[in-house]
C-alpha positions in Angstrom: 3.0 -47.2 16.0 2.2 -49.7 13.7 0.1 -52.4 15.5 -2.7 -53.0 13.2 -2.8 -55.4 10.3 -0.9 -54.4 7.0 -1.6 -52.0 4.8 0.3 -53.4 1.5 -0.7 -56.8 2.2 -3.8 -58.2 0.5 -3.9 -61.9 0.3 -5.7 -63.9 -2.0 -5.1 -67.3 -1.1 -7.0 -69.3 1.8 -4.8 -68.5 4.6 -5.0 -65.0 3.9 -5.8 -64.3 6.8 -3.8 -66.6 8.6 -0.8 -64.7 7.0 -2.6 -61.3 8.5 -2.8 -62.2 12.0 1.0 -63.8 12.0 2.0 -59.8 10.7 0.1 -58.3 13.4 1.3 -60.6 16.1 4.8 -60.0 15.2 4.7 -56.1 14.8 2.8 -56.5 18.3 5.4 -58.7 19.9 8.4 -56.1 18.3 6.3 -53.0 19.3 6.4 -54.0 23.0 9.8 -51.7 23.9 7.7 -48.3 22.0 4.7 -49.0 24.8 7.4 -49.3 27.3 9.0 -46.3 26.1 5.7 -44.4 25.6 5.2 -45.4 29.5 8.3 -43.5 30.3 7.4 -40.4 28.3 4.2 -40.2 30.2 5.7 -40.2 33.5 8.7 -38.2 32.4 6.1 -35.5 31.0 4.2 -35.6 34.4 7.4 -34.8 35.9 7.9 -31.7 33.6 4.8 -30.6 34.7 5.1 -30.9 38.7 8.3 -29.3 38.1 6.8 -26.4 36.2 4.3 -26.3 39.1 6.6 -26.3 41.3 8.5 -24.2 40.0 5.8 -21.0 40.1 4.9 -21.9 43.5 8.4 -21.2 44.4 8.3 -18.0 42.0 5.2 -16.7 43.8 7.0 -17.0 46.8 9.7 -15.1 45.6 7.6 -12.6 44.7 5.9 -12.0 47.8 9.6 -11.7 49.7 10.0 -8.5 47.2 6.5 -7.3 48.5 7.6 -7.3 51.6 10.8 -5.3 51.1 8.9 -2.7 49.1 6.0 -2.9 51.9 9.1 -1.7 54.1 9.6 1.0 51.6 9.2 5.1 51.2 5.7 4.2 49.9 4.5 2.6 53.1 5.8 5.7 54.7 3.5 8.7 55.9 5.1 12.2 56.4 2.9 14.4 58.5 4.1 18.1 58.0 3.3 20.7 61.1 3.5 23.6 58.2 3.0 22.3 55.0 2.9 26.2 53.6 6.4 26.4 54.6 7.7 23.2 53.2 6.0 19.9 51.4 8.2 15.9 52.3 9.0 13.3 50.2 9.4 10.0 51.4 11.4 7.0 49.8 13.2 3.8 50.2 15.5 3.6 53.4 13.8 6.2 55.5 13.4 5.6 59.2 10.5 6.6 61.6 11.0 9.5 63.6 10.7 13.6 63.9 12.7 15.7 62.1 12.2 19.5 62.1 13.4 22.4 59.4 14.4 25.8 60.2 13.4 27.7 56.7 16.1 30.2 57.4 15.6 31.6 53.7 13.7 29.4 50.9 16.4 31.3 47.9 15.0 32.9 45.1 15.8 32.4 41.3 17.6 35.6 39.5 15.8 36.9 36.6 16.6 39.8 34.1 14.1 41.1 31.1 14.9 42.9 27.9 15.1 47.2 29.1 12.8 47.5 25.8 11.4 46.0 22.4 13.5 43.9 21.3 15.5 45.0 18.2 14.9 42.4 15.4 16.9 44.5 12.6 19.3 42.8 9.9 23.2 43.0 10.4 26.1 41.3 12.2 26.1 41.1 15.7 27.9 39.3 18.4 26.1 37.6 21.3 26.7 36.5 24.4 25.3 35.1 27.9 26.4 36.9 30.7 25.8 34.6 34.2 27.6 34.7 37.4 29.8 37.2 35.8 31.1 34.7 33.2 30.4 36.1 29.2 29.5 32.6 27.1 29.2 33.8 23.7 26.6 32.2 21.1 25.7 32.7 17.4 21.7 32.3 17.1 19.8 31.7 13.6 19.3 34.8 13.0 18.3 38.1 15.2 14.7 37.6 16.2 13.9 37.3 19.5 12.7 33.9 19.0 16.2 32.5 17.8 17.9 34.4 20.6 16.3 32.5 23.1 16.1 29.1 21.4 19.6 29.8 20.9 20.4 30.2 24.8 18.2 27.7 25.8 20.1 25.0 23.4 23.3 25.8 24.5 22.7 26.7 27.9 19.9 24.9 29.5 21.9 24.4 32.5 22.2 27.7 33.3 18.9 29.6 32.7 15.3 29.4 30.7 14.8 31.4 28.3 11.2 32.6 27.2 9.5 35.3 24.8 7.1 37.2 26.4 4.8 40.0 24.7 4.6 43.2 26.9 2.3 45.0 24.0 -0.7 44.0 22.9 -2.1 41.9 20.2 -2.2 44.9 17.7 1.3 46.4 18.9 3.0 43.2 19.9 6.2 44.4 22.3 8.5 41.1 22.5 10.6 40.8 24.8 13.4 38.0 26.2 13.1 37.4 29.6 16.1 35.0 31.5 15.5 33.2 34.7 18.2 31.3 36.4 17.8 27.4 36.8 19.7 27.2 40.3 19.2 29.3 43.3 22.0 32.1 43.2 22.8 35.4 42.6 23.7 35.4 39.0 22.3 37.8 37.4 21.7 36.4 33.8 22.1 38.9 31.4 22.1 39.1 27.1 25.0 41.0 26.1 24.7 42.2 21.8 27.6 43.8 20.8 28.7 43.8 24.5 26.2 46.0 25.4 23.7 44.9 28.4 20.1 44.4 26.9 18.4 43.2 30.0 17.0 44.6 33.3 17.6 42.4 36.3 13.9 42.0 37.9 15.1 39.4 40.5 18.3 39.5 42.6 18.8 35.3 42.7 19.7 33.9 46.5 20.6 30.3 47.8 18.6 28.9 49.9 19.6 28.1 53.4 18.5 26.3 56.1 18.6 24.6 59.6 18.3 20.7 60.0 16.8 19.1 63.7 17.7 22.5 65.7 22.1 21.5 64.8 22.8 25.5 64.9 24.3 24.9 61.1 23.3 27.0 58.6 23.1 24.9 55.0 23.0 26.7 52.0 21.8 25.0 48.7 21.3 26.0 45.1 18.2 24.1 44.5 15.1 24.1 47.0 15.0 20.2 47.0 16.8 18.9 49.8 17.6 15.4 51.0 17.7 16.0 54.9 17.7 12.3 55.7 18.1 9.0 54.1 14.7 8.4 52.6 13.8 11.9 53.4 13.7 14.8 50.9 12.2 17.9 51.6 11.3 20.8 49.1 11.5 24.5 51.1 8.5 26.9 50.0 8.3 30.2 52.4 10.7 31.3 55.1 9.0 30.3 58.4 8.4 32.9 61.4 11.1 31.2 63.8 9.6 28.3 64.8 11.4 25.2 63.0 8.7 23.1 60.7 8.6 19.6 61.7 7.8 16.2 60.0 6.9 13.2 61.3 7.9 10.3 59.7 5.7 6.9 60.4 5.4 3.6 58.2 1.8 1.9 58.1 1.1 -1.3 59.9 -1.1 -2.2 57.4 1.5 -2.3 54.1 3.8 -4.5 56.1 0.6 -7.0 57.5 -1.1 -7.3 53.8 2.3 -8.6 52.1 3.0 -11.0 55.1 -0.4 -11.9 54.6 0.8 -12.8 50.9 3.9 -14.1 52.0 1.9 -16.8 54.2 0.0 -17.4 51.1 2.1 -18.7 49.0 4.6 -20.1 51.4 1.4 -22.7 52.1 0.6 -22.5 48.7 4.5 -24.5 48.5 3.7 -26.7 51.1 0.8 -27.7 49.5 2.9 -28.8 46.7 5.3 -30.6 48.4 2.4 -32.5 50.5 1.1 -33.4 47.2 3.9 -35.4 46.3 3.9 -37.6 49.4 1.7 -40.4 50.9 -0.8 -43.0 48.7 -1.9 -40.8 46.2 1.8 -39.2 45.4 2.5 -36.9 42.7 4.5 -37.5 39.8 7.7 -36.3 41.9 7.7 -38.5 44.7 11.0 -39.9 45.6 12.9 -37.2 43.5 15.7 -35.2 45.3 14.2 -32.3 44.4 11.8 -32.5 46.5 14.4 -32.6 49.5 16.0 -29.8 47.9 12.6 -27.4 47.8 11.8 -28.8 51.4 14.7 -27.6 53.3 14.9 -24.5 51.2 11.2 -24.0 52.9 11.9 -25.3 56.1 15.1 -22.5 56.5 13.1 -19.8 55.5 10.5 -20.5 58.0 12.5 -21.5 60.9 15.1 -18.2 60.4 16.8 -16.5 63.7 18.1 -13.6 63.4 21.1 -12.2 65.4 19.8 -9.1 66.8 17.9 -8.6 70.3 14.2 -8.5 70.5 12.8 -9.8 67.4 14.7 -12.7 66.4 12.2 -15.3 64.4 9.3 -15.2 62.5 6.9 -16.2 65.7 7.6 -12.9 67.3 6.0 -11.1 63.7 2.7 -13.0 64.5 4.1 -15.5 61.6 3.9 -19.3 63.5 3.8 -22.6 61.8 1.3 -25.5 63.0 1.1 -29.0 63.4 0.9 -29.8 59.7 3.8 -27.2 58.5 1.5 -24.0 57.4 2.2 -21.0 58.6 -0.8 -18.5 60.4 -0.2 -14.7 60.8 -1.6 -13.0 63.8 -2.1 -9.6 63.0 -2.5 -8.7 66.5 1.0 -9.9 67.2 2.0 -8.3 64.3 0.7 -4.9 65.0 2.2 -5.2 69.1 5.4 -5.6 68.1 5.4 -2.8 65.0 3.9 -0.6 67.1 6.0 -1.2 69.8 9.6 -1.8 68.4 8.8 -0.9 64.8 13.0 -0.3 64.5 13.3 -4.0 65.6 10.8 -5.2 63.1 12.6 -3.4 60.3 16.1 -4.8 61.4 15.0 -8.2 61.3 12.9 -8.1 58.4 16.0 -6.1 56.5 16.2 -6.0 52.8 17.1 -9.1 50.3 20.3 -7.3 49.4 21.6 -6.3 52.9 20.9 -8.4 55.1 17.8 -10.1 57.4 15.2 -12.3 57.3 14.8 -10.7 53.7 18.3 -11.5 52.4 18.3 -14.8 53.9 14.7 -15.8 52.1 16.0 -14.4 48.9 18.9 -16.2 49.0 17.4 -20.2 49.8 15.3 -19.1 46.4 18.2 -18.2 44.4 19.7 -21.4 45.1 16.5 -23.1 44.2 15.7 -21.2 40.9 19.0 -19.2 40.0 18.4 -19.6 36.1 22.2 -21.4 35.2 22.5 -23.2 38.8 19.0 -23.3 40.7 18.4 -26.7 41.7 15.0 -26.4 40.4 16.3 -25.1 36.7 18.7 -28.0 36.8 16.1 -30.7 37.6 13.7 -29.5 34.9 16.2 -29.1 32.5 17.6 -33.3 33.3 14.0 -34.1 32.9 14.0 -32.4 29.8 16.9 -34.2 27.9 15.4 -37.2 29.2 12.4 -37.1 27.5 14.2 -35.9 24.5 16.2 -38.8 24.8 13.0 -40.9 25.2 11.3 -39.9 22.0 14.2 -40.5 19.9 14.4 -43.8 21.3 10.9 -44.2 20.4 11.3 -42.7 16.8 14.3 -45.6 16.2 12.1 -48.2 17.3 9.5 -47.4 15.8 11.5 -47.2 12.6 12.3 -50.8 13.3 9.1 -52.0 13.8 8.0 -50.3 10.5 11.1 -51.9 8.8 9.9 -55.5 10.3 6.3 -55.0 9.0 7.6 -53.6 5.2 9.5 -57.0 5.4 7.2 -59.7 6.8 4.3 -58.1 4.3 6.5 -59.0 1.4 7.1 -62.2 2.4 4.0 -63.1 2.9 2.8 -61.3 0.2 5.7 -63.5 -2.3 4.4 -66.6 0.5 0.5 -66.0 -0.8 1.3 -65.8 -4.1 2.9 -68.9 -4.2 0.1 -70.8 -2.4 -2.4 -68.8 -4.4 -1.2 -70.4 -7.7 -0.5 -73.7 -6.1 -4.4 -73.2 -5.3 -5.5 -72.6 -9.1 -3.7 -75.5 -10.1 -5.2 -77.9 -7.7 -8.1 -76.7 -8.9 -7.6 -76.8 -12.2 -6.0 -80.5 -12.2 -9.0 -81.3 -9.6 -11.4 -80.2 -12.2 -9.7 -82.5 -15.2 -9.4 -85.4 -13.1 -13.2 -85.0 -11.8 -14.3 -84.3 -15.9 -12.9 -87.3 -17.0 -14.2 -89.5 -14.2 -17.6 -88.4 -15.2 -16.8 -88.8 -19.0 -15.4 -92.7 -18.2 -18.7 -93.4 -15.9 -21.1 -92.0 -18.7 -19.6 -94.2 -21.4 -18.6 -97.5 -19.4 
């Protein structure tokens, strides 16, 4: 902003600097709207920033709503196995606490055949084939190394069985040989058939696996020795067990669900904080904004939430209570009663931010808030942004103007100086004739 005396101006008369200070007083006086405007930007820009603030305050609460859920998770889970040589648990999201027990009625086996002798490497046309489960899938390998057989059977069918190149020799007198092992538990006999003719030797007769979930008299059979016995809850059967069911005993950890309410509390104080901040004599940027209103409730609903099912209905009975001044305390004590206690209770009313609960209903006030095309927040910082666009090009045209008044005025008064300038030489030329020949008249009188 051009405030200062002019740059192309450069009198030469005696009110030179008369001429000066009228130029800087005008572009002053026209500059008045750009400090007004620059005024605006600065508060408009404080805004932004509050917003922006605001903003990751709300984010980190967010983020510590999704902590929870995951603290509710399989990975909070502990599965404590009575047999873990008979059978090894897996725990992940959705399981519930409880005992479940596995009768390992048989834990399968894989079939597996190996070439009857050295394999037979020698040139010519041959056909090939995969015999499994008494199906013939025929294949054409590379060539007729026992190398290409099996990368050919393992290309086209890796769904089926693995097939490796083993050396039964030795080092000096090498004995390769292809050995075929089935990928599912079954009897089905995997076999290399060259010129229809049976080259392998079954080694292991394959069997499903079968067994016996919570003592239900039902007899499962499966294909693969992973099992999924319960939501959450997969089990992987190693050895058949002597009669005498293996049981698991599924728990979830106080201590995951108390750290990320812990962090929840955190940050939902670390948003009251902001909000406080905009209020009372020393206000933020934001005070009197709707957003602020808009954050506020959002807060307020999350932390005054009542569920709809029996027992556990607000965040008080989690040990989660708000004070005089709006912050909320956890008492782990409380919080550790009531898990240990009704742990199923504490899981329905915490419940997941897709399904329903105290997480669901969280998750949503936040979307509302920050939802990227129609969170209140993203809309707010988003009007604040055109505005100070709007504000600096306002500024850019006026300052424009002023510039434009400044050009003009120094080229007037430049053309103004001139003038006076040369009306100055002349005085003082005809003030210097008049004064010569007054002394010439006086010195000859």
């Amino acid at each position: 902003m051009s405030t200062s005396s002019t740059t192309i101006f450069s009198g030469n008369s005696r009110y030179a600097q008369d001429f000066t200070a009228v130029i800087s007083r005008a572009v002053a006086i026209a500059s008045l709207p750009i400090t007004q405007l620059n005024n605006e930007k600065t508060n408009l820009t404080a805004q932004q920033a509050e917003l922006q603030t605001m903003n990751s305050r709300v984010s980190a609460l967010e983020t510590a709503i999704q902590g929870v859920e995951s603290a509710l998770g399989g990975a909070s889970f502990e599965a404590v196995v009575s047999d873990d040589s008979k059978l090894a648990a897996t725990v992940s999201d959705g399981a519930a606490e409880g005992v479940y027990t596995v009768d390992v009625v048989d834990p399968g086996a894989y079939a597996s055949s190996m070439t009857s002798s050295s394999w037979d490497s020698a040139s010519g046309t041959r056909s090939y084939a995969l015999s499994f489960g008494g199906v013939s899938y025929a294949f054409s390998p590379q060539d007729n190394s026992a190398a290409s057989i099996a990368a050919a059977v393992n290309e086209k069918f890796s769904d089926k069985v693995r097939a490796v190149v083993v050396n039964a020799g030795s080092a000096a007198s090498p004995d390769y040989r292809i050995s075929l092992q089935a990928v599912k538990l079954g009897n089905y006999t995997p076999d290399l058939l060259v010129d229809e003719a049976s080259k392998q030797k079954q080694q292991v007769a394959g069997a499903e696996a079968s067994y016996i979930v919570n003592g239900s008299g039902v007899t499962v059979h499966s294909s693969s020795r992973n099992i999924t016995i319960a939501t959450g809850l997969s089990v992987t059967l190693k050895a058949k067990d002597d009669g005498s069911p293996v049981s698991i005993t599924l728990t979830r950890s106080t201590g995951a669900v108390a750290d990320a309410l812990a962090t929840f509390v955190t940050a939902y104080n670390g948003l009251v904080d902001e909000l406080d901040a905009q209020h009372g004599s020393d206000a933020g940027a934001l005070a009197g904004a709707t957003i602020l209103g808009d954050v506020s409730d959002a807060a307020s609903a999350i932390a005054t939430y009542v569920g709809s099912g029996e027992g556990i209905r607000c965040l008080a009975d989690l040990g989660l209570e708000l004070d005089s001044a709006g912050k909320m305390n956890l008492n782990a004590y409380k919080l550790m009663a009531a898990d240990l206690t009704a742990s199923s209770e504490v899981t329905a009313f915490l419940g997941s931010t897709a399904k329903g609960g105290f997480l669901k209903w969280a998750a949503d006030r936040i979307s509302v808030l920050q939802d990227s095309e129609t969170g209140q927040l993203a809309a707010a910082e988003a009007t604040v942004g055109a505005q100070i666009a709007d504000v600096a090009s306002s500024i850019s045209d006026q300052q424009a103007r002023v510039d434009e008044i400044q050009k003009n005025m120094e080229e007037q008064m430049a053309t103004l100086d001139a003038l006076i300038a040369s009306l100055e030489q002349q005085y003082t030329y005809i003030s210097g004739m008049f004064t010569s020949m007054r002394d010439a008249s006086s010195q000859y009188a």
